[in-house]
C-alpha positions as CSV (number, residue, x, y, z in Angstrom):
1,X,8.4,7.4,-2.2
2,X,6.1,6.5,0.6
3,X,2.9,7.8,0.6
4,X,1.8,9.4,4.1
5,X,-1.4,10.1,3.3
6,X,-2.1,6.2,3.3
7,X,-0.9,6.2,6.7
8,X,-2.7,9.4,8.2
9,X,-5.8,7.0,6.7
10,X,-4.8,3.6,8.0
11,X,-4.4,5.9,11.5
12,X,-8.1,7.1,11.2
13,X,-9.3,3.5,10.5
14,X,-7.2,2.3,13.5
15,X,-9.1,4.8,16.0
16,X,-11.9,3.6,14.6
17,X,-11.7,0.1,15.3
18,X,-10.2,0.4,18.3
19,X,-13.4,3.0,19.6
20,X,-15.4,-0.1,18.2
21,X,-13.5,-3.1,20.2
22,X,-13.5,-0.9,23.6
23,X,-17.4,-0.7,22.9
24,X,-17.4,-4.6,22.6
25,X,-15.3,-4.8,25.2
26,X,-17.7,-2.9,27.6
27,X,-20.5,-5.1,26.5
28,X,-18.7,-8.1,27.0
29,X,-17.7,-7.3,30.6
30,X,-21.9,-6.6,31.3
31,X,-23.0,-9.8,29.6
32,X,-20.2,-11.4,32.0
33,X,-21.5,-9.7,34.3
34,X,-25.3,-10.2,33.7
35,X,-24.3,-14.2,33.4
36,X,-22.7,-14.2,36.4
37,X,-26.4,-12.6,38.3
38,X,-28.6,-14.8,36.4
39,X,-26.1,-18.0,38.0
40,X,-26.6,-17.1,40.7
41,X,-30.3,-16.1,40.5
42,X,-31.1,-20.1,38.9
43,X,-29.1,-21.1,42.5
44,X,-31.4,-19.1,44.6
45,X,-34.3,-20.3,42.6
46,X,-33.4,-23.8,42.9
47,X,-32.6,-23.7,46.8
48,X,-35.7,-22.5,47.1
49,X,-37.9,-24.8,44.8
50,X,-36.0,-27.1,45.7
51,X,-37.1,-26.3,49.3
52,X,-40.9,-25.7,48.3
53,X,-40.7,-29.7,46.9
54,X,-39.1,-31.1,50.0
55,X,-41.9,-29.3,52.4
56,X,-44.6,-30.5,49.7
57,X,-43.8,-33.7,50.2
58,X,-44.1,-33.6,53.3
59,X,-47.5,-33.0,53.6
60,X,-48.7,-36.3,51.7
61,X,-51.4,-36.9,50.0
62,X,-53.5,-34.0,50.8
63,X,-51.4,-31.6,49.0
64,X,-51.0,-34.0,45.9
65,X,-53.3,-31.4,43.5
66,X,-51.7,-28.2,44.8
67,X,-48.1,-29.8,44.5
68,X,-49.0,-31.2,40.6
69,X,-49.6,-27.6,39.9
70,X,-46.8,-26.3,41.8
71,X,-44.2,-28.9,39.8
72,X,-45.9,-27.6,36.1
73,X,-45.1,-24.0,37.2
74,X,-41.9,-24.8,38.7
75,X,-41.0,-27.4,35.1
76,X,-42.4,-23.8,32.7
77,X,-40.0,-21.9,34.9
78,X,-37.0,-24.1,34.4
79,X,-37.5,-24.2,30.7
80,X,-37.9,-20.4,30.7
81,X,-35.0,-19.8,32.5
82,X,-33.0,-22.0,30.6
83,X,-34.0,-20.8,27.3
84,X,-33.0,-16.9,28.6
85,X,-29.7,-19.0,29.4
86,X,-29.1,-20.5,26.2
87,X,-29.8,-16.8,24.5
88,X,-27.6,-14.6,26.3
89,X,-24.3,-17.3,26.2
90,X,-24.7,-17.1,22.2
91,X,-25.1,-13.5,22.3
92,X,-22.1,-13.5,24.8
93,X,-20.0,-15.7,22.2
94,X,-21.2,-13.8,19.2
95,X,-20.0,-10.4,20.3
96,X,-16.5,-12.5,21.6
97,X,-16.1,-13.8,17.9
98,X,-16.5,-10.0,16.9
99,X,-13.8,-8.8,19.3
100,X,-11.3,-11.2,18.8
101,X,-11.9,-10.2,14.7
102,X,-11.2,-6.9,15.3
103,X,-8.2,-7.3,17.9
104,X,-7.0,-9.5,14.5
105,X,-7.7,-6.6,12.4
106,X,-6.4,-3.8,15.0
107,X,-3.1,-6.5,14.9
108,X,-3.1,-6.5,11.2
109,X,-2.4,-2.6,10.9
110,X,1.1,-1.4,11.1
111,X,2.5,0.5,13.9
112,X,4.1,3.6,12.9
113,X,7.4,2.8,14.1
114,X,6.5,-0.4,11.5
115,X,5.4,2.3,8.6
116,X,9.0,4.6,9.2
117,X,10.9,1.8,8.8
118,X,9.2,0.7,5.7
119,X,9.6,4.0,4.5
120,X,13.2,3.9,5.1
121,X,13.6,1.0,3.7
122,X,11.6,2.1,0.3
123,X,13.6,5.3,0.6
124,X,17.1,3.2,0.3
125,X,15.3,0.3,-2.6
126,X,14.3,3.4,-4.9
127,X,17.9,5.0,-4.6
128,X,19.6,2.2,-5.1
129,X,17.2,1.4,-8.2
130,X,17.4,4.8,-9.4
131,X,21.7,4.3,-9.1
132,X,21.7,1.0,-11.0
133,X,19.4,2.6,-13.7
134,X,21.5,5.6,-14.5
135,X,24.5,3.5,-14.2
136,X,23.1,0.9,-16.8
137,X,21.8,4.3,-19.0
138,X,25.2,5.9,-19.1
139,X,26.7,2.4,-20.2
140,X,24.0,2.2,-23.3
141,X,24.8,6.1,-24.4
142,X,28.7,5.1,-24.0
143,X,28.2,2.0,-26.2
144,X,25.9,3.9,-28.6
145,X,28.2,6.9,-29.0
146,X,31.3,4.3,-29.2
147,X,29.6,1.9,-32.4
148,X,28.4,5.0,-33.9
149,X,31.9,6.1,-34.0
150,X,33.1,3.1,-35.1
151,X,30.4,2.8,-38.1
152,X,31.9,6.6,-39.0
153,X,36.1,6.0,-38.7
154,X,35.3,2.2,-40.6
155,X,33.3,4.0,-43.7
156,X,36.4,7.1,-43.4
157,X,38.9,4.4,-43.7
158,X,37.1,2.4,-46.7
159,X,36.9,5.9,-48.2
160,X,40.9,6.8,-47.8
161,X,41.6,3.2,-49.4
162,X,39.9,3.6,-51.9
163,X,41.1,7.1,-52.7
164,X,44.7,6.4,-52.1
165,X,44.2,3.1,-54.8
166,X,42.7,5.4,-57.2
167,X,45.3,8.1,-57.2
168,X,47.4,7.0,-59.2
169,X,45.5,5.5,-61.9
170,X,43.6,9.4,-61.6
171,X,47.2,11.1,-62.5
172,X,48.3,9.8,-65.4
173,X,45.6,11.4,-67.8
174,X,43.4,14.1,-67.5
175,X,40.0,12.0,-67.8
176,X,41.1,10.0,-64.9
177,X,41.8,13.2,-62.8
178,X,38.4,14.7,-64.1
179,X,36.5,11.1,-62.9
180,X,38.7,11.2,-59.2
181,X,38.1,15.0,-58.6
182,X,34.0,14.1,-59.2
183,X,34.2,11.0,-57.0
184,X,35.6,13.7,-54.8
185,X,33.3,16.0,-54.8
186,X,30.5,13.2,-54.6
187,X,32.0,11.7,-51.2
188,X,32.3,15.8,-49.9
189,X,28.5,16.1,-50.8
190,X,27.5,12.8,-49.1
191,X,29.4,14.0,-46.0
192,X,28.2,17.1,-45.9
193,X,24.5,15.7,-45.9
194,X,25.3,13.0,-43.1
195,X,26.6,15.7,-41.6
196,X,23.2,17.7,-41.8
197,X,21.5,14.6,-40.8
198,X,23.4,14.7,-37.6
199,X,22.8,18.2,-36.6
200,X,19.0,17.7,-36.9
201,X,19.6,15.1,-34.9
202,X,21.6,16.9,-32.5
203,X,19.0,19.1,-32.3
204,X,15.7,17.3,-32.1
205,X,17.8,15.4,-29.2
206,X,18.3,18.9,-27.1
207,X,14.8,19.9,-27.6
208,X,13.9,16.5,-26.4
209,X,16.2,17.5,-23.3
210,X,14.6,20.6,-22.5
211,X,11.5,19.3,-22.5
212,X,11.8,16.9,-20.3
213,X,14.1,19.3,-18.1
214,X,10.9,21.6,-17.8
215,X,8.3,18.8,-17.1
216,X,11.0,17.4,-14.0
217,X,11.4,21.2,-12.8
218,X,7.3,21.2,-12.9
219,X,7.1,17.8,-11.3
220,X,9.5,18.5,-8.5
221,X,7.0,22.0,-8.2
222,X,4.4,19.4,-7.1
223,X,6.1,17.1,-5.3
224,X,7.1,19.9,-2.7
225,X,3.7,21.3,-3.1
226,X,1.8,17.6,-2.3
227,X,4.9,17.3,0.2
228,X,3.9,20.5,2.7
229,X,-0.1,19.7,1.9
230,X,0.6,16.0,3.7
231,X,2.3,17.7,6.5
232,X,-0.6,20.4,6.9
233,X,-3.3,18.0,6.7
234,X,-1.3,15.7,9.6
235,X,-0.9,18.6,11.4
236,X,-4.8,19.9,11.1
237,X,-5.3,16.2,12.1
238,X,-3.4,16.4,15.9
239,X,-5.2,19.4,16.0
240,X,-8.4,17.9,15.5
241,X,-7.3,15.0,17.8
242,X,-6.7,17.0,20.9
243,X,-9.4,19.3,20.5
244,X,-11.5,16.1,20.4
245,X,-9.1,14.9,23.4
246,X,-10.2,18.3,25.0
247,X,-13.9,18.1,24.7
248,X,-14.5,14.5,25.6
């Protein structure tokens, strides 16, 4: 039977990673967003260095010191900038790698119309196994109970010929009739202890039988007692889902 309890779990793991990719997701969107300012910042700053060169160069050789120091500041700048760049894209493509891993994951987990049909479909494989197998066990008993019969009638028969061979050699003289009358009484005795045999048999296969009739009746006790805890602990689990629906 299917197990429920893994899917109340798989559920709780689900909400989980989904909370998780929706905080990625949020923290993608800002680093879009905080790439998209800092673009546009480097623009500005360009226009307007790039401004600041054209007007120093302009003035010719009397600003030559003042535009030297002006280029170093403006090159440390650059390579500022562009380091700040280069760390916030692989940032930005790190936490992408992570959200596409998880959106795999969330994918991975099966929906729960995909968990009932699996159970149906367990449901029908274990009856159908469960058929076959008492099917095939009734055909072993049936051929069990058939050779054992057969063993019986053959050695009955053997017996009878041999008797009816013997009997009348056994009449014509009292000796004779003494010996059959023993081999008689042998074959009753024999009989009577196969018979014995039997009966313990019998009855060491009907204690056998009520054993195992108790432990099913006690097993089925706990299957319908696991059975209604599953459906209480789903049921304290909506609970706990829309009071948490409630308060947030």
């Amino acid at each position: 039977m299917f197990d429920r309890s893994r899917y109340i779990i798989a559920r709780v793991n689900c909400s989980t990673a989904f909370n998780r990719v929706s905080d990625h997701l949020s923290l993608h969107d800002q680093l879009k967003k905080q790439e998209k300012q800092f673009r546009q910042h480097c623009n500005d700053e360009i226009y307007r260095l790039t401004s600041v060169i054209n007007s120093l160069r302009t003035q010719g050789k009397q600003g030559t010191d003042t535009f030297c120091v002006d280029i170093q500041k403006i090159s440390e700048q650059r390579q500022y900038d562009h380091q700040r760049y280069i760390k916030v894209k692989n940032i930005l493509a790190k936490k992408t790698r992570e959200i596409s891993t998880l959106q795999r994951r969330i994918d991975d987990i099966p929906s729960r119309a995909e968990l009932a049909q699996y159970q149906r479909r367990f449901v029908e494989l274990h009856k159908l196994v469960s058929a076959t197998l008492t099917e095939t066990r009734q055909y072993f008993t049936l051929y069990n109970t058939l050779n054992d019969t057969q063993i019986f009638l053959d050695k009955e028969l053997q017996l009878l010929n041999i008797l009816y061979e013997k009997f009348d050699t056994a009449m014509t003289s009292q000796s004779n009739k003494n010996i059959y009358i023993k081999h008689l009484v042998q074959f009753l005795d024999e009989t009577q202890s196969n018979l014995e045999k039997l009966e313990i048999k019998k009855n060491t296969k009907k204690d056998m039988k009520d054993i195992l009739n108790d432990n099913y009746v006690l097993l089925l006790d706990q299957q319908r007692q696991y059975s209604k805890l599953v459906r209480d602990f789903g049921t304290q689990i909506r609970r706990n889902e829309d009071l948490h629906t409630v308060l947030t």
